[in-house]
C-alpha positions in Angstrom: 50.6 -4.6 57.9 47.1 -6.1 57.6 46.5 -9.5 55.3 43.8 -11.4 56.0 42.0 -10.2 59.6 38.3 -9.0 60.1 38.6 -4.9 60.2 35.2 -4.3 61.9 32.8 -6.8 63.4 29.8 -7.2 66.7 31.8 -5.7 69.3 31.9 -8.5 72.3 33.2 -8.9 76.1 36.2 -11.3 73.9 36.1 -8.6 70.9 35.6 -5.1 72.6 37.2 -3.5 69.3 38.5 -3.9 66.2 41.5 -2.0 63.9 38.7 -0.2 62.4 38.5 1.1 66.2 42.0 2.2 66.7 43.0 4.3 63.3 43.5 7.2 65.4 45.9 5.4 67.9 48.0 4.3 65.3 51.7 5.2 65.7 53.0 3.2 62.2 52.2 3.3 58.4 49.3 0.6 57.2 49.6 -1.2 54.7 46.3 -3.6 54.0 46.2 -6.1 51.4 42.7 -7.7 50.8 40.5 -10.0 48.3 37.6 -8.4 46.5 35.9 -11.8 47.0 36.5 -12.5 50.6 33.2 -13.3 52.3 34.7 -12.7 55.6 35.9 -9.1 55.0 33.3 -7.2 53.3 34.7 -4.7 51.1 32.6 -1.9 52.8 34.7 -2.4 56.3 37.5 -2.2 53.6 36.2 1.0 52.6 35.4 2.3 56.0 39.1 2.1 57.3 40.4 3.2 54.6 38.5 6.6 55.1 39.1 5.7 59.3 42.5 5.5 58.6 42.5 8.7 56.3 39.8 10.9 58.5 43.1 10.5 61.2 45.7 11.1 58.9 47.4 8.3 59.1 49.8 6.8 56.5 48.1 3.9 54.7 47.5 2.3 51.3 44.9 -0.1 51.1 44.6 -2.6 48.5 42.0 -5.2 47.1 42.7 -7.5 44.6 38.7 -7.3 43.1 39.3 -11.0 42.0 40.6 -12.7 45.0 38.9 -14.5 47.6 39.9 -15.0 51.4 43.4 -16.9 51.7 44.8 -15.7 48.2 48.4 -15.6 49.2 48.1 -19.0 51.0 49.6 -21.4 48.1 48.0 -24.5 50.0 44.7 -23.2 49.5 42.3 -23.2 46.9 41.4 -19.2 46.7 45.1 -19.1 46.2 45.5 -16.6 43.2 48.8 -16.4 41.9 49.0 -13.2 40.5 47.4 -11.4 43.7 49.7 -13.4 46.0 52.5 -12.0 43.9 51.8 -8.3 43.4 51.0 -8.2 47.3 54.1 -10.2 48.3 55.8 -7.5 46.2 54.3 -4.6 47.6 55.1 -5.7 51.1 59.1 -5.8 50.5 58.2 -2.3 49.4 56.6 -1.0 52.6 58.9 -2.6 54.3 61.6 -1.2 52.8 60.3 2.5 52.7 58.9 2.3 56.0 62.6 1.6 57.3 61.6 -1.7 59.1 63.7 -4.2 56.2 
């Protein structure tokens, strides 16, 4: 399950990789929540492990809320968004549940 973190980035000696790097050594289902509006996660490294993740058929759904920023489920924040937080807090229980892990 992936909320918030940076999916592809300047690899580094401290950051050799990234998940965007390891789709195809995934042994679980993904399940990525993200904000439309995050300046930290651009939506194209969004789009990118989506078709990672799908190019090594692996089980994911990947969603962004096109309205929320970084931090929308974090009700202390400011980019908190309600309805976002909600729907993804929802659809968590869910993969957890069909995923056999709740």
């Amino acid at each position: 399950m992936a909320w918030y973190g940076k999916l592809a980035g300047e690899r580094t000696p401290l950051q050799p990789r990234y998940p965007i790097d390891l789709a195809c050594d995934l042994q679980c289902p993904v399940l990525g929540l993200y904000g439309g509006k995050d300046t930290g996660i651009p939506l194209d490294s969004v789009e990118q492990t989506r078709d990672a993740l799908s190019a090594a058929r692996k089980r994911a759904e990947i969603v962004v809320y096109f309205d929320a920023a970084h931090g929308f489920h974090a009700g202390y924040r400011p980019a908190y968004d309600r309805a976002a937080a909600e729907d993804g807090w929802r659809r968590l229980l869910a993969w957890f549940t069909e995923n056999g892990t709740a």
